[in-house]
N, C-alpha and C positions, 0 to 999 in steps of 0.2 A: 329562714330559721335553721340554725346550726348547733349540730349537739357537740359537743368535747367527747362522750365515750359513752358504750352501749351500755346497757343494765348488764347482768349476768343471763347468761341463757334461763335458769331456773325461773319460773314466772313467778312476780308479787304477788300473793294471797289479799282478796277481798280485804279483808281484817286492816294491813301491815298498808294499803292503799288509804283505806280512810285515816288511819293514824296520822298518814304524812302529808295528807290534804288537810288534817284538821287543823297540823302542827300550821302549817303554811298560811292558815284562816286567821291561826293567832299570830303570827309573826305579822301578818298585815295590819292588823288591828294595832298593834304596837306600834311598826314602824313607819306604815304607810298613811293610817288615815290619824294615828292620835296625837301625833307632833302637827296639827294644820287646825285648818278653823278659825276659831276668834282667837282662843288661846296663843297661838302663832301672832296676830296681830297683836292681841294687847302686850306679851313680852318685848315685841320689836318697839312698841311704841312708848314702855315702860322705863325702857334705855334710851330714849332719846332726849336731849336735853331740854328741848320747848317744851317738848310733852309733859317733861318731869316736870317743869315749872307750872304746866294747866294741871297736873295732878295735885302739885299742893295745892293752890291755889285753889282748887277744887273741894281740898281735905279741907282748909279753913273753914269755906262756905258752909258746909254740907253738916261739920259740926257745931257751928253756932244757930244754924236752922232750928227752928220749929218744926212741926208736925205738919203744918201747914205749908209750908215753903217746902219740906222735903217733898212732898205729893208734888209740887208743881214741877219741883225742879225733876223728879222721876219722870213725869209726862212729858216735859220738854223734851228726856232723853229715850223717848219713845218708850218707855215702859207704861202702860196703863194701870188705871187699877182694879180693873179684874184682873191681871196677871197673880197665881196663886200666892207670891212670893212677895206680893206689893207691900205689905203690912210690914211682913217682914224685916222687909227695907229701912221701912221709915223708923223702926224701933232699933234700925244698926247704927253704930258709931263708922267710922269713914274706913278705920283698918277692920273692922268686922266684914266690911263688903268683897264681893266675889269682884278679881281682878277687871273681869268683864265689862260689871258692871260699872266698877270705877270708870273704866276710859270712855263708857259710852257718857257718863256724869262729866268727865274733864273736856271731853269734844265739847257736850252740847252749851259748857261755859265761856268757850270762846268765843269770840265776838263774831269770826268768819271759819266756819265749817271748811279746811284745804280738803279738796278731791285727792283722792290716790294717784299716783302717779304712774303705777303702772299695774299690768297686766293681772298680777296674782295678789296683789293690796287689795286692788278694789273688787276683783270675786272674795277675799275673806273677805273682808268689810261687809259685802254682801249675804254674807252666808252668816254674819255676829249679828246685822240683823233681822233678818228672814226669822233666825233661830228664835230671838228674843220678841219680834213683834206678832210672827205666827205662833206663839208655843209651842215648838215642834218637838218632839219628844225624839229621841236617840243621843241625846246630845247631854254629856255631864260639863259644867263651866268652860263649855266652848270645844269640849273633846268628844267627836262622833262614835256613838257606842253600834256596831250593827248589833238590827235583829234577828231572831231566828229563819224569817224569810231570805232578808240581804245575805245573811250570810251563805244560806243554801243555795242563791243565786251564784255566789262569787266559786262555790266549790263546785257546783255544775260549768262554769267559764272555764275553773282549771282544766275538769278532767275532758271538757271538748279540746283545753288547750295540749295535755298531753298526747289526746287518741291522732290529732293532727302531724303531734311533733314524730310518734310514733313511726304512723302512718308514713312521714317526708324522712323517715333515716332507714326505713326498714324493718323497724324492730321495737324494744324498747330503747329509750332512750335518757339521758340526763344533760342539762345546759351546761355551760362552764359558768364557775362562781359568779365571775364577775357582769356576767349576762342575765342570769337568772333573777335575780330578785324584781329588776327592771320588769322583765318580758311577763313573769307572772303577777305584777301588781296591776301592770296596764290590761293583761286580759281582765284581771279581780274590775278596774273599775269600769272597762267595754261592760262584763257579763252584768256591774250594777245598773246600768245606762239601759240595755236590751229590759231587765227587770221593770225598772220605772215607765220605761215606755209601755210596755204591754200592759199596764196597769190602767192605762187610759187613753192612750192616744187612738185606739181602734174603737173605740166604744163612744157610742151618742151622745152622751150624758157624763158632764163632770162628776168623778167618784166621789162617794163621800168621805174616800181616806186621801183628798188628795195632799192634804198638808202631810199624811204620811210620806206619799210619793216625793216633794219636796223639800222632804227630808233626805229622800232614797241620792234625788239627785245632786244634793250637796256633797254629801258623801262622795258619788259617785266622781265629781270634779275635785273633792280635795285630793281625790289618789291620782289622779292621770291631769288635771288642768285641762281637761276637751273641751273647747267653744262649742261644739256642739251640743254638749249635756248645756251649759247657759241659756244655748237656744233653745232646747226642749223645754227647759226651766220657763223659761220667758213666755211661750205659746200655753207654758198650765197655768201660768200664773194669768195673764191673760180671760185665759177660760174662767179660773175662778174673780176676775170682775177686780183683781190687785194690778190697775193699768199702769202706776206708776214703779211698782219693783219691774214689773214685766218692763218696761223702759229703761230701768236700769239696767237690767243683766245685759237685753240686748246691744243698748251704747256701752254696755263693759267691752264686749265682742266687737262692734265698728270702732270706736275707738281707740281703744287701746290693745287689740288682740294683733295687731301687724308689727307691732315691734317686738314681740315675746314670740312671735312666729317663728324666727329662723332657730331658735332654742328650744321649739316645741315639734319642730321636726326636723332636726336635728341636720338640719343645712344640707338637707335633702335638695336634688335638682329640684323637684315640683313645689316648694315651698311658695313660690310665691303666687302658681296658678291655684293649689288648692286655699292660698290665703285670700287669692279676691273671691274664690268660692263663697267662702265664710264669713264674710265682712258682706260682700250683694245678702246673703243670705239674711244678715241681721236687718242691713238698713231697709230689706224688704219687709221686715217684720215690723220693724220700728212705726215707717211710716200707713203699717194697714192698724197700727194703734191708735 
């Protein structure tokens, strides 16, 4: 960890530290976790030309439906109807619906469901619908909102990340631009990862916020993309008796996590012993499922 250049000798005041920790909380919020999600997939998938075609395709159906056909065809597309928003649904016209919603209606019209292809498709995918089939809350049409916990966790990861940076220059200290924004999102989503873990993995008893916590760890993966956070994801989910998302995430990680590898540690020597780490890791989980 390398700084470009000291602070000034005069030391930052209490005050003018939380300002610029706070500033840093919403700058991540903006740029690191609310461009990802579903949102991120349904645009990518909004512009492609097949899809476009399952989207109208989809908009005809959906407006010459009934009441009764819409219900099914919402169920089909994993929406139930206790979900609060169900009604809702079926009294909308096709452009009245949330983007989201659309794609997951134009998928479930095709005749064959294609798997994602790769690494960071099929964790969003994952994550559009964890969101929509758990009701998890932080989440507005697919854009992760933190809460006042997550949040406090990510400004406790900075300012460990600073007393470190500190600590290794001498002094105070400041990144160079084009370093910075990197090094401080990836500690934001370590410190949300440590958060969600200590929320249950030490404790007897599945909590009874853990759809919050699986919340915590979506988030926590749409900032940094860690197999690890999947895995952790995969062992809650697991726990709470969801055997087949647990299944997912983890064949997200044996699967498809060894080609997104050498871009996720950035063509590191160790790349590919910390990757069959990570892959033993999952298929061990897989098969005590």
């Amino acid at each position: 960890m390398r700084a470009a250049a000291a602070d000034s000798a005069s030391p930052q005041n209490e005050e003018s530290e939380k300002e610029q920790m706070g500033g840093f909380i919403g700058f991540l919020v903006f740029l690191g976790i609310i461009s990802c999600g579903g949102y991120l997939i349904a645009k990518r998938q909004a512009t492609n030309t097949p899809f476009k075609r399952s989207m109208n395709r989809a908009a005809e159906i959906w407006n010459r439906a009934d009441f009764k056909t819409r219900a099914a065809l919402l169920e089909k597309a994993g929406i139930s109807p206790d979900h609060p928003s169900f009604r809702i649904l079926m009294g909308s016209t096709w452009a009245q619906l949330d983007l989201n919603v659309s794609a997951l209606l134009a998928v479930s019209f095709s005749p064959k469901k294609p798997a994602p292809r790769t690494y960071t498709d099929a964790g969003f995918a994952l994550t559009v619908k964890l969101v929509s089939s758990l009701k998890l809350r932080g989440w507005d049409q697919g854009r992760p909102i933190l809460n006042q916990e997550e949040a406090e966790a990510i400004q406790a990861g900075l300012k460990s990340l600073k007393g470190m940076a500190n600590e290794a220059g001498g002094g105070p200290v400041v990144f160079r631009p084009d370093v910075s924004e990197e090094i401080q999102r990836r500690f934001g989503a370590d410190a949300l990862k440590t958060f969600a873990d200590n929320e249950w993995k030490y404790r007897g008893e599945l909590p009874a916020t853990w759809k919050h916590i699986v919340s915590t760890y979506l988030k926590a993966w749409a900032m940094k993309l860690d197999p690890w956070v999947l895995i952790e994801l995969s062992e809650l989910l697991a726990k709470a008796s969801y055997i087949g998302e647990a299944k997912e995430a983890a064949e997200i990680v044996e699967d498809l996590f060894p080609a997104y590898a050498p871009r996720y540690f950035a063509g590191a020597a160790t790349t590919s012993e910390a990757t069959n780490v990570i892959v033993a890791t999952a298929r061990e989980l897989i098969q005590r499922l």
